[in-house]
C-alpha positions in Angstrom: 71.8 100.6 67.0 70.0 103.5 69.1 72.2 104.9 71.8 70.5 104.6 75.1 71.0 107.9 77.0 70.7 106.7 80.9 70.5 109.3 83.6 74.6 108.6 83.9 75.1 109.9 80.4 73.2 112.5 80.8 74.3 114.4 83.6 78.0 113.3 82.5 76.8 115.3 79.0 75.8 118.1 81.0 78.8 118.7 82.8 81.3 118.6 80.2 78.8 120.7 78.1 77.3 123.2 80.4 80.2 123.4 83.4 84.3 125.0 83.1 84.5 121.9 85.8 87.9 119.7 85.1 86.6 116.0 85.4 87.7 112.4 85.6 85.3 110.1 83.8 85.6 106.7 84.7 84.3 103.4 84.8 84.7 99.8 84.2 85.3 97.8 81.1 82.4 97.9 79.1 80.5 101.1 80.7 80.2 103.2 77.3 82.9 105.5 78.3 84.4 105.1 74.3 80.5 105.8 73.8 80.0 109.0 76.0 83.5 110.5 74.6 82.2 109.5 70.6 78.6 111.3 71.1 79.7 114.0 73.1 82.2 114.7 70.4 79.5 115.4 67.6 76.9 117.0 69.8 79.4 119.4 71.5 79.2 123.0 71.2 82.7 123.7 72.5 84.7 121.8 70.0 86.6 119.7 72.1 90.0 118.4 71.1 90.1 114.9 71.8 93.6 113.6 72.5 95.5 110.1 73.8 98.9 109.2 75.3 99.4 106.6 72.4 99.0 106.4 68.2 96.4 103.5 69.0 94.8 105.2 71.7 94.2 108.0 69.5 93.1 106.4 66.5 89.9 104.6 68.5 88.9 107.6 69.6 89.3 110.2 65.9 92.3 111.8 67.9 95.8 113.2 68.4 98.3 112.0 70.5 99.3 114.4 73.3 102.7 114.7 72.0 101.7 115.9 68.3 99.2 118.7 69.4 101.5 120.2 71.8 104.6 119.5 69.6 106.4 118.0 72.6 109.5 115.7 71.9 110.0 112.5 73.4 112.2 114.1 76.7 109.7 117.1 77.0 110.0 119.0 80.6 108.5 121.7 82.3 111.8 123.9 82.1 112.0 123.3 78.4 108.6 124.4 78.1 109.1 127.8 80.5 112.4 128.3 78.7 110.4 128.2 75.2 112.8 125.4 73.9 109.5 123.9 72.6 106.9 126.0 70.9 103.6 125.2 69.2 103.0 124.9 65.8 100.1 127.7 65.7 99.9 129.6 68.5 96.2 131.3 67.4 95.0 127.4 68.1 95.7 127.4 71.6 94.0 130.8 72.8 90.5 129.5 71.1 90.8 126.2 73.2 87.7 125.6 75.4 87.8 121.8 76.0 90.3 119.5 76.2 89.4 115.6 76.4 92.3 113.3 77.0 91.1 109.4 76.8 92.9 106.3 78.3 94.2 109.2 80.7 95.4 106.2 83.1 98.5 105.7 80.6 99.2 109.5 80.9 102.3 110.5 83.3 102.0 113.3 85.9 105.2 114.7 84.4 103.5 114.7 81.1 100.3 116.8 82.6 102.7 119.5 83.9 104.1 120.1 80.7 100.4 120.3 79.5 99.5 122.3 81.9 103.0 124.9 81.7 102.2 124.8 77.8 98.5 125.8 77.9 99.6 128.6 80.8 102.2 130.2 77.7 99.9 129.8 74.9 95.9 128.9 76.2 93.5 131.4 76.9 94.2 132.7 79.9 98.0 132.7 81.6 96.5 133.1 84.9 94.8 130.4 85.2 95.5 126.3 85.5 95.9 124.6 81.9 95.4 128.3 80.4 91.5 128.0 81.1 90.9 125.3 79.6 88.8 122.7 80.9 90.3 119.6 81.3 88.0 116.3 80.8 89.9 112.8 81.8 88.3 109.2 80.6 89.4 106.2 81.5 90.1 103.3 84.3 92.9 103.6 86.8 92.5 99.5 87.0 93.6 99.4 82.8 97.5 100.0 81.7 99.6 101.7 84.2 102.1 105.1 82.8 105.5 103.9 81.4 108.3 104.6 83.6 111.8 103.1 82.7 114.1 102.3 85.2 116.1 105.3 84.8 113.5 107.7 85.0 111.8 106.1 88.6 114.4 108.6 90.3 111.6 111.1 89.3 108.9 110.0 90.6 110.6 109.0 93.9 111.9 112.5 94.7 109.2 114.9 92.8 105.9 113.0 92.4 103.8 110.8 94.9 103.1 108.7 92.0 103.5 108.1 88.2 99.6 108.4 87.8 98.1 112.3 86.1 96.3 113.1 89.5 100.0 113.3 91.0 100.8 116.3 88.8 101.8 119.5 90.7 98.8 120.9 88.7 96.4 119.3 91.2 97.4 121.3 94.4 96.3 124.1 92.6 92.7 122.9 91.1 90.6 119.9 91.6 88.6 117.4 89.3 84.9 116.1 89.8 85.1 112.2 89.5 81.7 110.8 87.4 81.6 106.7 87.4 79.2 105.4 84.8 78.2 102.2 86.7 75.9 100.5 83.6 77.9 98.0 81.4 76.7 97.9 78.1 79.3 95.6 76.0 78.3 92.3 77.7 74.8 90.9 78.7 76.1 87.9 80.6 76.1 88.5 84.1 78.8 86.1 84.5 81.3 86.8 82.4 80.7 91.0 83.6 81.6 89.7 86.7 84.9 88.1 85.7 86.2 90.9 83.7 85.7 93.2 86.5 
């Protein structure tokens, strides 16, 4: 089947491709935001690294999970991160970084993007800058699964985070993101049923 490139595609192609901008993808069930990620992926210049908050997550997209590139453990913080308690695997891997893609990013905890961001400021490009200079590209719908937070850990996010969601992470006081909808559904013809799922 032939991809069809609409005008959504391609100025969401040209922003990841052509732009250092950090952006949220988004968009309802069905709007070829699986697609965008897949052809972006083998059209790229930048070699982006394409990574998930979950194993499954990760397979559907040819992935990593966010925990295995980074080599963070299940209780990763910030503080362990500073205090070089964790430490990558290759360090000459992170300083070449130019784009990192993180899919079903609605899953993803604002905790868990500070310790991204703390990690990429020790070992990215560029210590000065947020996420080490690395431009950070977010798919996914806020309306799909929620971040995990167990009972013992909702302390956290009542006394350090506005909300469990990644754009609550400290990171974003610093930086911004430019928010692209793709508004087409693709995966279902009937009007009807588009209508119920959304």
């Amino acid at each position: 089947m032939k991809l069809e490139i609409s005008a959504e595609f391609e100025d969401a192609i040209d922003q990841m491709e052509h732009s250092q901008d950090h952006l949220f993808i988004t968009g309802k069930a069905g709007a070829g935001k699986s697609t965008l990620l897949d052809y972006y992926c083998q059209h790229s210049q930048k070699n982006p690294v394409v990574l998930a908050p979950t194993g499954v997550a990760a397979l559907n997209v040819k992935g990593q999970t966010i925990h295995s590139f980074f080599n963070f453990y299940i209780d990763v913080t910030v503080e362990k991160i500073v205090n070089k308690e964790i430490e990558p695997y290759a360090k000459r891997l992170y300083k070449k970084l130019k784009t990192i893609i993180i899919d079903e990013v609605s899953m993803v905890r604002a905790d868990l993007l500070d310790c991204v961001d703390a990690f990429l400021r020790l070992y990215g490009p560029d210590e000065y800058e947020p996420f080490g200079g690395v431009q950070m590209i977010f798919v996914g719908d806020l309306y799909q699964l929620p971040p995990v937070v167990t009972q013992d850990e909702r302390h956290i996010f009542k006394t350090h985070y506005e909300s469990p969601f990644f754009f609550s992470a400290h990171v974003f006081k610093e930086i911004s993101f430019k928010c692209i909808e793709l508004t087409k559904i693709y995966r279902q013809k009937d009007e009807h049923f588009v209508t119920l799922l959304n």
